[in-house]
Short mmCIF file of the C-alpha atoms (twelve columns), coordinates in Angstrom:
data_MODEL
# 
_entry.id   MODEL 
# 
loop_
_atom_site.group_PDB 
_atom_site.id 
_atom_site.type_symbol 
_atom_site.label_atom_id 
_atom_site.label_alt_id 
_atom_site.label_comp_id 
_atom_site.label_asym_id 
_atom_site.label_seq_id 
_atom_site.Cartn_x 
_atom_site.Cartn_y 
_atom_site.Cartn_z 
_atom_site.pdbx_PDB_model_num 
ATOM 1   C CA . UNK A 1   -21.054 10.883  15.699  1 
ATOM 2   C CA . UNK A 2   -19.837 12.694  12.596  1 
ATOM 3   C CA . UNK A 3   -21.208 11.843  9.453   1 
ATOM 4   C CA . UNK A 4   -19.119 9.203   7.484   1 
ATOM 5   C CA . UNK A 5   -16.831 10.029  4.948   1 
ATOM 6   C CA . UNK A 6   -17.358 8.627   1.549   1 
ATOM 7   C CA . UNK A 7   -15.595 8.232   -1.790  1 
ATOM 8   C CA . UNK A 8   -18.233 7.915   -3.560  1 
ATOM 9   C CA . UNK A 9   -19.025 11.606  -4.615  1 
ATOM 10  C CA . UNK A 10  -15.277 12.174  -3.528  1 
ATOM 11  C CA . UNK A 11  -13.588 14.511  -6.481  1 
ATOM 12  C CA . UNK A 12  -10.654 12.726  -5.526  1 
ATOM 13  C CA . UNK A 13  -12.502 9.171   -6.293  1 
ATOM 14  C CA . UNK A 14  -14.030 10.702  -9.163  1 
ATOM 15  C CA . UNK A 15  -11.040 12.655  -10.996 1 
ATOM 16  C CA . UNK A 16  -9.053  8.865   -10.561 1 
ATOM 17  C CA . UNK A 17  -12.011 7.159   -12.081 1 
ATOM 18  C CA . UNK A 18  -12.215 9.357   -15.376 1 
ATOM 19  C CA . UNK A 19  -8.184  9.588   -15.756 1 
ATOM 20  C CA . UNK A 20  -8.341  5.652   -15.497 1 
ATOM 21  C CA . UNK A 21  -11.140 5.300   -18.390 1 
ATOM 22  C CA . UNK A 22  -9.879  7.715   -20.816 1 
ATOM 23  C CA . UNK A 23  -6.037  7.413   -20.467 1 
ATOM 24  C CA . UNK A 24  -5.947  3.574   -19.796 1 
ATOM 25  C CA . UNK A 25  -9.272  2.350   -20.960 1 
ATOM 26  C CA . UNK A 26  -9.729  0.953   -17.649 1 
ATOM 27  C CA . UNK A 27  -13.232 0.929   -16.277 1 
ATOM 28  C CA . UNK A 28  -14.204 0.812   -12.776 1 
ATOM 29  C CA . UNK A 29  -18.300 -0.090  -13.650 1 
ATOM 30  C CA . UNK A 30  -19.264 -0.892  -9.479  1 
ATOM 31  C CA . UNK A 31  -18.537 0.551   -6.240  1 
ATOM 32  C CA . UNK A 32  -17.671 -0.280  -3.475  1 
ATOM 33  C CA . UNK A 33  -19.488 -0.752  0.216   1 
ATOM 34  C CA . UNK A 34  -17.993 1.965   2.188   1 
ATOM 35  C CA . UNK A 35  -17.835 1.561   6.106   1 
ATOM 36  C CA . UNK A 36  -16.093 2.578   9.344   1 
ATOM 37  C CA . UNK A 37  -14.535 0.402   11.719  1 
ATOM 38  C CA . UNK A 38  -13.226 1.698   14.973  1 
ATOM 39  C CA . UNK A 39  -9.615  0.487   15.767  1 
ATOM 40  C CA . UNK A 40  -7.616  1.860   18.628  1 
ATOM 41  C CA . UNK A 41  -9.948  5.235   19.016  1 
ATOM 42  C CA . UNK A 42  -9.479  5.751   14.674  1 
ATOM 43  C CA . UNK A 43  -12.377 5.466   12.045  1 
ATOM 44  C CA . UNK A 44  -10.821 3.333   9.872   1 
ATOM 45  C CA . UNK A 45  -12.413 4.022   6.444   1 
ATOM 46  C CA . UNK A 46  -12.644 0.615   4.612   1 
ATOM 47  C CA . UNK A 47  -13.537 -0.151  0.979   1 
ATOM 48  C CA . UNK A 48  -15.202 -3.671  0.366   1 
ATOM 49  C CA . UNK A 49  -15.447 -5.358  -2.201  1 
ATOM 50  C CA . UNK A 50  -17.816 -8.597  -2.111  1 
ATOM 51  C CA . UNK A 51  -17.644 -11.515 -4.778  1 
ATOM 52  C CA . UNK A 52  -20.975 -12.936 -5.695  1 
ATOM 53  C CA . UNK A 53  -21.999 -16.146 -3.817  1 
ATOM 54  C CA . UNK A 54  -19.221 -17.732 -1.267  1 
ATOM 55  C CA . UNK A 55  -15.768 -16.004 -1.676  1 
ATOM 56  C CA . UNK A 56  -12.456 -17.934 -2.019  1 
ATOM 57  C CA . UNK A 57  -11.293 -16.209 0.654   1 
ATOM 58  C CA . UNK A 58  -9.912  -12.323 1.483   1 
ATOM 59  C CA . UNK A 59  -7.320  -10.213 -0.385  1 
ATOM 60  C CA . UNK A 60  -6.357  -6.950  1.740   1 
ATOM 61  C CA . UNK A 61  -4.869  -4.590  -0.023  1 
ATOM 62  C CA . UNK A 62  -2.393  -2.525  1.942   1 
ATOM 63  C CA . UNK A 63  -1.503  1.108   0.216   1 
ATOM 64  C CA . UNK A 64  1.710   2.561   0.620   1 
ATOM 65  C CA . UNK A 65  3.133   5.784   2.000   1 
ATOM 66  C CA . UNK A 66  1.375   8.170   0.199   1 
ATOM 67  C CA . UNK A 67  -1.874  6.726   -1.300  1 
ATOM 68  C CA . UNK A 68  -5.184  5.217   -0.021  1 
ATOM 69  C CA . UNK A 69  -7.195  2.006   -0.267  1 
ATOM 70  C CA . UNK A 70  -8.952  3.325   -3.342  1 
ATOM 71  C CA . UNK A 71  -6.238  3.460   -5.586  1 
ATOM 72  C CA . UNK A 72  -6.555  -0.121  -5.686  1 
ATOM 73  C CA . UNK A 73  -10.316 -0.208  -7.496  1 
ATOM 74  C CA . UNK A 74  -8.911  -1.245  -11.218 1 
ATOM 75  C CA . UNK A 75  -7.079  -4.247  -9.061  1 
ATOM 76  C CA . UNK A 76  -10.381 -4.967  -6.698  1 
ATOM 77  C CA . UNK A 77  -12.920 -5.025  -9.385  1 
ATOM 78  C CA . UNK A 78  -10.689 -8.048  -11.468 1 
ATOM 79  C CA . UNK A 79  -10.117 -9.829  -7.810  1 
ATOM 80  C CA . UNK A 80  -14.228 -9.755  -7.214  1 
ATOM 81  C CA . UNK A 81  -14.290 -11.134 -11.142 1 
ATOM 82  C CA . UNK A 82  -12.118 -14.541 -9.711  1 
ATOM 83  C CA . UNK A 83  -14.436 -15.072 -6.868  1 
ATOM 84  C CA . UNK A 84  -12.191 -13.396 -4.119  1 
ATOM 85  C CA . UNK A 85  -13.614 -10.685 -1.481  1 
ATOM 86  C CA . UNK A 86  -11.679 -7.565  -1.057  1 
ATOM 87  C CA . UNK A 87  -10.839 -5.372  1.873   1 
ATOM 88  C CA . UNK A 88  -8.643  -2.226  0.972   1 
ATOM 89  C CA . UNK A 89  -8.477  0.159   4.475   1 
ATOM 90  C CA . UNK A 90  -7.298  3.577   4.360   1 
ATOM 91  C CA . UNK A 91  -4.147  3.135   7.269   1 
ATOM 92  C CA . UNK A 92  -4.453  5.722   9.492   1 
ATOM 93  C CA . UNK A 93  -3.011  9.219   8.470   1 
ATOM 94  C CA . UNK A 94  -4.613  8.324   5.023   1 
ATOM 95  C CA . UNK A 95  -7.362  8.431   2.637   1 
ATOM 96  C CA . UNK A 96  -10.661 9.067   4.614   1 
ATOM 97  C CA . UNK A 97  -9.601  7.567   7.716   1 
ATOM 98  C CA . UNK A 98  -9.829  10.308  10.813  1 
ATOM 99  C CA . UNK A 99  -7.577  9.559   13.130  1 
ATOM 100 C CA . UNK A 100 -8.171  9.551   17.103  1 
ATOM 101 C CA . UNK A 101 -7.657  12.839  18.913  1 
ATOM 102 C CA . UNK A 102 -3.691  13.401  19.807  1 
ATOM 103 C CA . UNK A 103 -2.430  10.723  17.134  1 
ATOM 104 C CA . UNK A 104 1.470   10.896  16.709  1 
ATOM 105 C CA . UNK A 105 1.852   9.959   12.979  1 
ATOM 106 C CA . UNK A 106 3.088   6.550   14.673  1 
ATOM 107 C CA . UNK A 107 3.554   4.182   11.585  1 
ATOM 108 C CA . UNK A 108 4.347   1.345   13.657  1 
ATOM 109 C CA . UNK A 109 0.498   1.162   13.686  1 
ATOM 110 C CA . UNK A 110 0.230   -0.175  9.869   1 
ATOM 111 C CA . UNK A 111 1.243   -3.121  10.260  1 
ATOM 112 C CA . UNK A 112 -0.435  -3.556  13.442  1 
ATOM 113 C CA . UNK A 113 -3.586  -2.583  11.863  1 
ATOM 114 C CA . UNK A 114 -3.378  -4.951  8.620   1 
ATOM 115 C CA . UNK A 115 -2.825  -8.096  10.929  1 
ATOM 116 C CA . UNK A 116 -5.891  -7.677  12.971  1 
ATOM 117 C CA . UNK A 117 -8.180  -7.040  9.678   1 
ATOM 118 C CA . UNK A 118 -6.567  -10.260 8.370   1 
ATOM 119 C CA . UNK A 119 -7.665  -12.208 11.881  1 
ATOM 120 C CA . UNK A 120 -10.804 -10.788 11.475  1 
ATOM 121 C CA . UNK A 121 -11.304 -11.979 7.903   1 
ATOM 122 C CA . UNK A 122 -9.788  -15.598 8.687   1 
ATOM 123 C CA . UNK A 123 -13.297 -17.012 9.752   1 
ATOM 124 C CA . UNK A 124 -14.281 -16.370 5.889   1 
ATOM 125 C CA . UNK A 125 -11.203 -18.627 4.055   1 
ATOM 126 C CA . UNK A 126 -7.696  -17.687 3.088   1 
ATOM 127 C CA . UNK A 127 -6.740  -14.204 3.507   1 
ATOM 128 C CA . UNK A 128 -4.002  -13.050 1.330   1 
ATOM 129 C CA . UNK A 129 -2.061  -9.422  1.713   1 
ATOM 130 C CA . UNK A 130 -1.707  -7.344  -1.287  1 
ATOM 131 C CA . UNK A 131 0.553   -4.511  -0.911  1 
ATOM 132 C CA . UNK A 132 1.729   -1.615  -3.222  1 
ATOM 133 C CA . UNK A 133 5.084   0.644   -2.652  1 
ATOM 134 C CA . UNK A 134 5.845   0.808   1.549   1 
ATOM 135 C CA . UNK A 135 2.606   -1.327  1.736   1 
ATOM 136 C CA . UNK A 136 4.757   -4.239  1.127   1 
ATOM 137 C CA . UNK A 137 6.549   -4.083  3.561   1 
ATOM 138 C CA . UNK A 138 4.091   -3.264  5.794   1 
ATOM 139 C CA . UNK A 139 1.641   -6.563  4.340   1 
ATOM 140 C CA . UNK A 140 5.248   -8.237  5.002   1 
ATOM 141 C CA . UNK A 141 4.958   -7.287  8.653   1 
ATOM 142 C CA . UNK A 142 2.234   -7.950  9.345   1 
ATOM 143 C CA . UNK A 143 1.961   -11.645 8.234   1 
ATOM 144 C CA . UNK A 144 5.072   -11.574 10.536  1 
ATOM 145 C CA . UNK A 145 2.717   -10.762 13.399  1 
ATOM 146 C CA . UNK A 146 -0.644  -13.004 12.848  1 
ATOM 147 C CA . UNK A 147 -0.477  -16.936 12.275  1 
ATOM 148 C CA . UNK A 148 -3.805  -16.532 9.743   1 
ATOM 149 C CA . UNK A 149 -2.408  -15.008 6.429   1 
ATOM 150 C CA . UNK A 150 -2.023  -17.377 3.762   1 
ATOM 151 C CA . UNK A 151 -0.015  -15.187 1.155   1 
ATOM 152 C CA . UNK A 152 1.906   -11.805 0.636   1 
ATOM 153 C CA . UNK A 153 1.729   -9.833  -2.831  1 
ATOM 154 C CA . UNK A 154 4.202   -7.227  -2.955  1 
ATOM 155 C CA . UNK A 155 5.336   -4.827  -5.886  1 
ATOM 156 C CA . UNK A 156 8.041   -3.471  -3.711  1 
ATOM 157 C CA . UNK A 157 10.656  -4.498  -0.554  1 
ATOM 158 C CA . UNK A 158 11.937  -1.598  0.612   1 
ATOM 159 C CA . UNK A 159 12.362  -0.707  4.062   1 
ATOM 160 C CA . UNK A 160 12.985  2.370   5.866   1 
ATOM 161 C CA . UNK A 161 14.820  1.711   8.713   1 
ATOM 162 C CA . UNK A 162 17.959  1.542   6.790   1 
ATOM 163 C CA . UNK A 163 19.298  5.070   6.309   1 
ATOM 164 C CA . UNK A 164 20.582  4.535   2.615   1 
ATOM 165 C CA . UNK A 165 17.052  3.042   1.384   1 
ATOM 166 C CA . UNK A 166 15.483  6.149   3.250   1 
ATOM 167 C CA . UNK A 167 17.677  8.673   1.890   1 
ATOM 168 C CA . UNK A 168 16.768  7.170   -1.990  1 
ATOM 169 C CA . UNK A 169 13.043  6.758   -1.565  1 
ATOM 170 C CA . UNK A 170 13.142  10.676  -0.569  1 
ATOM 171 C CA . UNK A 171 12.062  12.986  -3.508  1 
ATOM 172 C CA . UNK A 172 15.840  14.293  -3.297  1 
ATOM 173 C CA . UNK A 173 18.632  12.758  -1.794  1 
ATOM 174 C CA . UNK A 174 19.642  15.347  0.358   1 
ATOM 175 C CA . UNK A 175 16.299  15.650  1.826   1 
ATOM 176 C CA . UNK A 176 16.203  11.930  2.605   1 
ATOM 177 C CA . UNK A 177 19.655  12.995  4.735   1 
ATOM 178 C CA . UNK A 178 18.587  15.662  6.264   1 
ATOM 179 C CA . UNK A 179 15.757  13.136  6.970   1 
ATOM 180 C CA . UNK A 180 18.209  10.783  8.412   1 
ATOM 181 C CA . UNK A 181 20.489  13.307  10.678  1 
ATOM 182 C CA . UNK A 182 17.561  14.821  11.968  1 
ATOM 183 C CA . UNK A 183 16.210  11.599  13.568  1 
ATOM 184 C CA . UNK A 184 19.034  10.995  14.896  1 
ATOM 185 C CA . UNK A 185 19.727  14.445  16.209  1 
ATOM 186 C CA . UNK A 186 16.820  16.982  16.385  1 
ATOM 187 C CA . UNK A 187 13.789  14.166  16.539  1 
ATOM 188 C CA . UNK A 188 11.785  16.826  18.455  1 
ATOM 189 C CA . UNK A 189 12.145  19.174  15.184  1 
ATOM 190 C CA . UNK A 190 11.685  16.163  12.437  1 
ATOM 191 C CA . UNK A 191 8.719   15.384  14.707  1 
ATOM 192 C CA . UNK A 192 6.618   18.776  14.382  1 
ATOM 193 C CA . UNK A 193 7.818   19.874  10.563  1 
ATOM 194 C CA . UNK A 194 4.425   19.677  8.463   1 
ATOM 195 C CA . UNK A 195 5.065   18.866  4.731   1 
ATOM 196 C CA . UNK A 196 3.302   17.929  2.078   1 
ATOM 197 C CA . UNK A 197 3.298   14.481  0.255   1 
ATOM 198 C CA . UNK A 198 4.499   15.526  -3.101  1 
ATOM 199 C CA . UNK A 199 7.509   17.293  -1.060  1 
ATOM 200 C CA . UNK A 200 8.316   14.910  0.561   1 
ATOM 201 C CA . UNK A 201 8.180   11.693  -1.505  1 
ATOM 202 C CA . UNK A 202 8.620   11.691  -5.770  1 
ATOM 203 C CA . UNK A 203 4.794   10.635  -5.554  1 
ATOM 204 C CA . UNK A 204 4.484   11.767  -9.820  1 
ATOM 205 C CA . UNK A 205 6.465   8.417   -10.037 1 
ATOM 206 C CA . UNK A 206 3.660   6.275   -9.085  1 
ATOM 207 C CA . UNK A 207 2.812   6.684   -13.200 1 
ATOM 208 C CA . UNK A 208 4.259   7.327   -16.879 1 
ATOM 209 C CA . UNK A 209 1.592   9.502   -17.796 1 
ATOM 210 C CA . UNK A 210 1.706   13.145  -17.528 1 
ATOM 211 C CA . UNK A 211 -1.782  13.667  -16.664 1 
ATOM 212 C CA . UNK A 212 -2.093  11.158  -14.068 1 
ATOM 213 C CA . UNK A 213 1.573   12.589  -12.648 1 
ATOM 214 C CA . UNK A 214 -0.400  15.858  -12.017 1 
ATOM 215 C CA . UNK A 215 -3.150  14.381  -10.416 1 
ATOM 216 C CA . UNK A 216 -1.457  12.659  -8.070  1 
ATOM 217 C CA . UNK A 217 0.888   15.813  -7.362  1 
ATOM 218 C CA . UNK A 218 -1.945  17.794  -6.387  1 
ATOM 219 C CA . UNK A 219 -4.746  15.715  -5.621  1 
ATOM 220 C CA . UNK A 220 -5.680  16.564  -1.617  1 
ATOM 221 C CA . UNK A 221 -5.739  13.116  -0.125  1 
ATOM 222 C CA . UNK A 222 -2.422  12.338  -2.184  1 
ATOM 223 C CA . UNK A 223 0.152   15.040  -3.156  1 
ATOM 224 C CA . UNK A 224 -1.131  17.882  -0.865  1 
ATOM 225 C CA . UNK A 225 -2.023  15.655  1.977   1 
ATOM 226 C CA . UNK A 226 -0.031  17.356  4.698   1 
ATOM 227 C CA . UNK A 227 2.143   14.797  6.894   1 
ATOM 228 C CA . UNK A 228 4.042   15.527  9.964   1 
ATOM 229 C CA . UNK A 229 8.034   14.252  10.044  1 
ATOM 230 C CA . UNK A 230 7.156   12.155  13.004  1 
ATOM 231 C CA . UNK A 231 5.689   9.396   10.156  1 
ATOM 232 C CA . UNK A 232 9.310   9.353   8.480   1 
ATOM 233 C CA . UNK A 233 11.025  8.763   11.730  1 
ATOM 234 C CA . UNK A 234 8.501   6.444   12.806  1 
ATOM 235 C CA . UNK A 235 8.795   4.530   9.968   1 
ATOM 236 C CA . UNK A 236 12.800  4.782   10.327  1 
ATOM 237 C CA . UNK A 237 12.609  3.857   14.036  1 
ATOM 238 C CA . UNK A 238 10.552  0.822   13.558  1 
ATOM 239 C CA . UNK A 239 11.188  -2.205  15.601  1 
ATOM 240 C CA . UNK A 240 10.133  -5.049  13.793  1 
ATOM 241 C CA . UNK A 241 8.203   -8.496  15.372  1 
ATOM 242 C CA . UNK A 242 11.163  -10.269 14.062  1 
ATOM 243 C CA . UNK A 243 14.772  -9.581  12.939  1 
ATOM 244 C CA . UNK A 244 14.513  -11.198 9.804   1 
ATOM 245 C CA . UNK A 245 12.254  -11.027 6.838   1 
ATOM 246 C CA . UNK A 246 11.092  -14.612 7.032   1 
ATOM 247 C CA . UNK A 247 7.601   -15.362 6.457   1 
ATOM 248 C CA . UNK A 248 5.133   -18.821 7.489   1 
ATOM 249 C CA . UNK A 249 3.404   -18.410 4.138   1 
ATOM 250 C CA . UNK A 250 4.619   -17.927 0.410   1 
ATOM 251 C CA . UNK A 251 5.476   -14.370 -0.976  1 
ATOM 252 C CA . UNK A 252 5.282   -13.529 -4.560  1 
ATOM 253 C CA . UNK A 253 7.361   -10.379 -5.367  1 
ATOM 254 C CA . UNK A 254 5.651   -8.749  -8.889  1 
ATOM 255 C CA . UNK A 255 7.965   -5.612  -9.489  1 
ATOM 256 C CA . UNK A 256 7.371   -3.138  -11.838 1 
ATOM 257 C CA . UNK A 257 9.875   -3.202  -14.732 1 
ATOM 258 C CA . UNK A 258 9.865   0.333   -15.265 1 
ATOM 259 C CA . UNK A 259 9.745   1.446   -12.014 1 
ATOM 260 C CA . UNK A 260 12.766  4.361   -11.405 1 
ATOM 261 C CA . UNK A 261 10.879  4.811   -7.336  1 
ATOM 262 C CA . UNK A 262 12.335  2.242   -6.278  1 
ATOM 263 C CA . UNK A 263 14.068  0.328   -9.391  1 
ATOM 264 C CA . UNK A 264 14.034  -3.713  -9.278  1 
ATOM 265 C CA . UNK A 265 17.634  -3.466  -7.690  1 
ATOM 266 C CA . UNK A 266 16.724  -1.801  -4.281  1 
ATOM 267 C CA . UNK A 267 13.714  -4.250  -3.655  1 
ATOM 268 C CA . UNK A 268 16.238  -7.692  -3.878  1 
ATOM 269 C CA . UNK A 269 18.285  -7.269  -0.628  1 
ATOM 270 C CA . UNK A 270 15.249  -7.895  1.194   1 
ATOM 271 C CA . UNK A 271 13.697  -10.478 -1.254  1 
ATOM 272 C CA . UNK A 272 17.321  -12.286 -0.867  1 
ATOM 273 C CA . UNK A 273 17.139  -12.437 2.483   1 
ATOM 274 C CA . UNK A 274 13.661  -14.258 2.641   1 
ATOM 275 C CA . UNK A 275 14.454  -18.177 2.739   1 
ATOM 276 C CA . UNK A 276 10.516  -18.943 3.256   1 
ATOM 277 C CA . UNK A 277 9.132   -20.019 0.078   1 
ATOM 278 C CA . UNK A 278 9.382   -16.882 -2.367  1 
ATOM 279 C CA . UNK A 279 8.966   -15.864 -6.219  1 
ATOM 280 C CA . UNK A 280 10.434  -13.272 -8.394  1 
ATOM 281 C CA . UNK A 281 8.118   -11.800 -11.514 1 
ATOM 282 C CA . UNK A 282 9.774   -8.482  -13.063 1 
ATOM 283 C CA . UNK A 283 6.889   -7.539  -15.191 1 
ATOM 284 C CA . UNK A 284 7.338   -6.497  -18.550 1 
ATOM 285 C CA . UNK A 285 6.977   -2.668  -17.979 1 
ATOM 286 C CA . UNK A 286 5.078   -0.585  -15.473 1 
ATOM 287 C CA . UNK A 287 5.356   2.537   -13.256 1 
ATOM 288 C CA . UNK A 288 5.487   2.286   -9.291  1 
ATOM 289 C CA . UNK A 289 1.365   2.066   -9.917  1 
ATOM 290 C CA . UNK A 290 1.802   -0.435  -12.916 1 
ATOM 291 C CA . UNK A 291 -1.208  0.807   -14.923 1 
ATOM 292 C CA . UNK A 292 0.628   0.546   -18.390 1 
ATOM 293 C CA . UNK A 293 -0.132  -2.092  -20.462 1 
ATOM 294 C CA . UNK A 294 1.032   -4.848  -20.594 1 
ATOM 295 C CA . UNK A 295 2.387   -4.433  -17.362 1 
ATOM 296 C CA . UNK A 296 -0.896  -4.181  -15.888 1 
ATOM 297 C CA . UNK A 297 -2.272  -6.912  -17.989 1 
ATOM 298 C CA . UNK A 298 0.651   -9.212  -16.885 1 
ATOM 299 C CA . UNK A 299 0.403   -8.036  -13.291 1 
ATOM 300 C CA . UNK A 300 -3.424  -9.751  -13.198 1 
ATOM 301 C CA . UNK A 301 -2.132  -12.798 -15.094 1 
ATOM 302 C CA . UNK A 302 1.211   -13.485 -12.514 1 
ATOM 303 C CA . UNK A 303 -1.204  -12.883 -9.149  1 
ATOM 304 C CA . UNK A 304 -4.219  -14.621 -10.827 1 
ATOM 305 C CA . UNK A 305 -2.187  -17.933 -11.358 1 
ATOM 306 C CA . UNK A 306 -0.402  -17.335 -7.946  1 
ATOM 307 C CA . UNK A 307 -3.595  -17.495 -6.024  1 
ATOM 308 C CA . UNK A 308 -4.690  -20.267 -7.087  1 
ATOM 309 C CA . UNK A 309 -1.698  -21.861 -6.400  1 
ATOM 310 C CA . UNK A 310 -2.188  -21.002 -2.778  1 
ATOM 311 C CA . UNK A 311 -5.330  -21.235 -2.449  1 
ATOM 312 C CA . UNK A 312 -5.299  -24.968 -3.053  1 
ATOM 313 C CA . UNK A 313 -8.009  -24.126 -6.483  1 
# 
């Protein structure tokens, strides 16, 4: 078996870790337990985080398009702080994750994925989905698809299947439509054209800072990770569990005030069109990744008195 990949000594991990101290005086003190889980022939890589003494329950955080489960350490270190465990996979394509032998860049898997690490969690309280960018969707999804999951946390509701949302979360417009009339017309070409991340996708969005922009534009496992177009038309192709966007548990929508990839505006169709039990926070500020302050301090604040809420505390 090949040895396990780890973050730990990563200089993707590490680079993140230093840009978060010095330009946001955030400090990520512990690390993680880093293990691999098998899952339909792929070595999920998983980050946990565990809270000291019994947890309150399970927060999975659920990365988005073009990131990993590690982004989410300044998030998972404040979650361990309120008593919660956290679970943040790298979905498969991603992160450290090596995917099976023959894998299709199917994204239908995601949500797949995130629903059976919520079942497993269930046996150890509430499990609650976090999910960043396309990883809302994605946590939306797969509550859809498992009876267990208690609450969904999303920064963003975007989804891909329709052709104008695709064409806008593109890092130009007129690639999202060649995007678009590909899939419809040469899917065998969209399928095999290898591109890279920060091609692809406006991934210097995720932040305001300049430094931070560069690192994610050329960091390996995020702006130079190479993709293959069969993910976008997966992702545009995608048959959901249900029609609608309706949910059995309560979704709080936190939306970065600041954030041009998507803005507020192209997340609400879908919020509107929830009519389970649902809440709106536009925070202050904040970049896709809402590191800025206060955005970031607001962002805690908003989910911290959410889950509690939910969790009956």
């Amino acid at each position: 078996m090949p040895t396990p990949l780890r973050y730990a000594s990563h200089p993707s991990w590490t680079r993140y870790r230093e840009l978060l101290a010095r330009r946001f005086g955030i400090h990520v003190a512990s690390e993680p337990i880093e293990r691999e889980q098998d899952w339909r022939g792929h070595r999920l890589h998983i980050d946990e985080w565990s809270a000291s003494g019994s947890p309150l329950g399970t927060l999975i955080f659920v990365h988005g398009g073009g990131g990993h489960g590690r982004l989410f350490a300044p998030y998972a270190e404040w979650a361990v702080a309120l008593g919660w465990r956290v679970l943040a996979p790298d979905l498969p394509g991603f992160g450290l994750t090596r995917v099976r032998p023959g894998w299709d860049w199917d994204a239908r898997e995601w949500p797949e994925c995130v629903a059976e690490l919520a079942t497993q969690a269930a046996g150890q309280g509430p499990v609650i989905l976090v999910g960043l960018s396309l990883g809302g969707i994605t946590a939306l999804r797969a509550a859809q698809l498992c009876g267990v999951v208690r609450g969904v946390v999303v920064t963003t509701l975007i989804d891909l299947r329709d052709p104008e949302t695709l064409v806008r979360a593109a890092r130009w417009h007129w690639l999202g439509r060649l995007t678009v009339w590909l899939a419809r017309w040469a899917p065998w070409l969209l399928d095999r054209l290898p591109l890279p991340l920060g091609l692809a996708t406006p991934i210097g969005s995720l932040t305001s800072d300049l430094e931070l922009r560069r690192y994610f534009e050329t960091d390996r496992l995020l702006g130079r990770r190479i993709v293959w177009g069969r993910l976008f038309r997966s992702l545009h192709a995608y048959e959901p569990p249900r029609p609608n966007y309706d949910l059995a548990c309560p979704l709080l929508l936190v939306h970065p005030g600041a954030d041009e990839w998507p803005p507020t505006a192209m997340s609400m169709p879908i919020f509107a069109g929830i009519t389970s039990e649902k809440r709106l926070h536009e925070l202050s500020n904040g970049a896709h990744l809402p590191l800025e302050q206060p955005a970031h301090d607001e962002l805690r604040e908003q989910v911290g008195a959410w889950l509690r809420q939910v969790a009956g505390l």
